[in-house]
N, C-alpha and C positions, 0 to 999 in steps of 0.2 A: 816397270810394270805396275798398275794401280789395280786394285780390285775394294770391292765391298758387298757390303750384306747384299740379300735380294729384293728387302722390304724398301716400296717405296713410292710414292706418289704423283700426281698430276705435276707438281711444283717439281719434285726430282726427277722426273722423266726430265723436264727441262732443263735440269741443269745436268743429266748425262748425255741428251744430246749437245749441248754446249760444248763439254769436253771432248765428248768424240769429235766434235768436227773440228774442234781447236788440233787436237793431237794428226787428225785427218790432213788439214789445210798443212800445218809443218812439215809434211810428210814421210808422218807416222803410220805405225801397224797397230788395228785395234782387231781383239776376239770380240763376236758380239753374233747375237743368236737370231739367225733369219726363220721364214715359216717352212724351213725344210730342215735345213741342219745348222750347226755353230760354226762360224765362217771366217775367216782372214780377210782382213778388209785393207782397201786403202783406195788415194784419190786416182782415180782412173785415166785420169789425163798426168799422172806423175809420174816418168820413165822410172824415176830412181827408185821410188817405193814401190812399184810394182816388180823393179829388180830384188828386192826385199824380199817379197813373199814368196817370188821364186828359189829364193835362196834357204828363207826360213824352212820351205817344202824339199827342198833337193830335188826339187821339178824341173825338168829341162822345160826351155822356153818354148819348144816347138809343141807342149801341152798348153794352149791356152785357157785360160780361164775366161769367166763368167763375169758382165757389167749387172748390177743392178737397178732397176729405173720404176719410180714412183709411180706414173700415170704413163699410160696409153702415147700422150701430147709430148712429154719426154722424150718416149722411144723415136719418138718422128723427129725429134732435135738432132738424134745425133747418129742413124741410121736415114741414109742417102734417100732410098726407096724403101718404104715397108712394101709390101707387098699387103691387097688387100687381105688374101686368105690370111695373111698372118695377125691382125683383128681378131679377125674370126674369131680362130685359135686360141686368142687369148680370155675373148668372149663367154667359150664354151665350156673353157676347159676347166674341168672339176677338181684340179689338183692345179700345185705349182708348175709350171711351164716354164721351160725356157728353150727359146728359138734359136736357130744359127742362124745368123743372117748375114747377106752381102752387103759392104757399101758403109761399112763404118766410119765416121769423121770425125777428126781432132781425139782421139782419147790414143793413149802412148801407143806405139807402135809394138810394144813387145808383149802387149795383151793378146795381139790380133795371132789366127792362124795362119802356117802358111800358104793358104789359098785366099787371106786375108778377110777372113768371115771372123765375125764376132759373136760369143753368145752371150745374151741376152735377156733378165725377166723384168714383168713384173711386179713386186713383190709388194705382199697387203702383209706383211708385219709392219705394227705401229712405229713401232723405234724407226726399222729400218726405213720408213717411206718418209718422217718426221727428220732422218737427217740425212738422206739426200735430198729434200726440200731446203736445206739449211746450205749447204753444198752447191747447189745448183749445178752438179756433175753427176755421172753412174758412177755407182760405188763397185768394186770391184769385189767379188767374193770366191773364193775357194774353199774348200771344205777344210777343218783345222787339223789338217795330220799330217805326217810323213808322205812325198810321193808314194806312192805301192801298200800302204799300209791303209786296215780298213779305215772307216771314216766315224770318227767316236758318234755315239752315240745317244751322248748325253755332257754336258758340261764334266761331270766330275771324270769321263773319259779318257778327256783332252791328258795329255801328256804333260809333265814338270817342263821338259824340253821347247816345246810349242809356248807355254802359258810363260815361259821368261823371255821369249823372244822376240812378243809383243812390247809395245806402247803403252797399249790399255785396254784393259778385258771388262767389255761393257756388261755392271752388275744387273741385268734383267735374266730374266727366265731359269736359271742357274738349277733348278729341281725341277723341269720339264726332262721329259724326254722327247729330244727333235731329231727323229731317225728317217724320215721319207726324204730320199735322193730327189727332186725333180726330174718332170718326164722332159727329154729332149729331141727336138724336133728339127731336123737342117729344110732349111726353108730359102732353096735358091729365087734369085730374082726374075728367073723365069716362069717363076711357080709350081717346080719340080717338088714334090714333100719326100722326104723320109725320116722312119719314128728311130732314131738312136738308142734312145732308152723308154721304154713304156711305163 
């Protein structure tokens, strides 16, 4: 587990996306703070670290989690059919979003649901969209807690238990508070919608 201050610059953002993605590619667990809440990362095409955070979480598998993707162009890489409304969606929507979608390819199989839907965002924090550009994969996120237990609300939150059983707890935002869950939306390929979470 690495950590450090919060203060830090154009030059050191570059050299913690470096790390994370180095720690990412090995496949590693890094803490690091998305524009919703602080998250459990790792490479999303990696069965075994994705076996990691299910274990770190005491989350059964049949909970899947959440891929993260930089641009719109992304999402179309590694989801079969978007579906147009699901643009749309992304287009309009005044908060974080994340889609269920059908038709997911190449990312581990123990992410997927078992109706084999994938969820989905895309996400406009800097770090995060800076190093899945680095990556060239979805990064994979779940909230940094305990299965069942709420979901912190702030870095100093986060549990002794969670923060040793990372890799690396990427030092940005650490005195924010990032409490908004993303709205979620299941977005079959027939163009059926329904709002999971508002």
């Amino acid at each position: 587990m690495e950590s450090n201050s919060n203060t830090f610059s154009g030059a050191d953002l570059n050299q913690i996306v470096k790390k994370a993605h180095e720690v990412i590619d090995g496949g590693g667990v890094i803490l690091f703070p998305t524009d919703t809440i602080w998250g459990l990362g790792c490479d999303a095409t990696n069965k075994m670290a994705v076996q990691r955070i299910y274990d770190i979480k005491n989350r059964h598998e049949l909970k899947s989690m959440i891929c993260l993707m930089e641009s719109d162009a992304m999402l179309s890489r590694w989801i079969i059919d978007v579906p147009e409304v699901g643009y749309d969606l992304i287009e309009l929507s005044e908060h974080p979003l994340t889609l269920i979608l059908d038709g997911a390819k190449s990312v581990a199989e123990n992410l997927l649901a078992p109706d084999g839907s994938l969820g989905v965002r895309v996400v406009k924090h800097t770090f995060c969209q800076r190093l899945i550009q680095k990556m060239r994969k979805p990064l994979v996120a779940t909230s940094a807690n305990k299965s069942g237990n709420p979901f912190p609300k702030s870095f100093a939150e986060i549990t002794p238990e969670i923060l040793q059983a990372v890799d690396y707890i990427v030092p940005l935002d650490q005195s924010l508070t990032l409490s908004r869950p993303s709205t979620i939306i299941r977005l079959k390929s027939n163009g059926e919608v329904a709002i999971i979470r508002s």
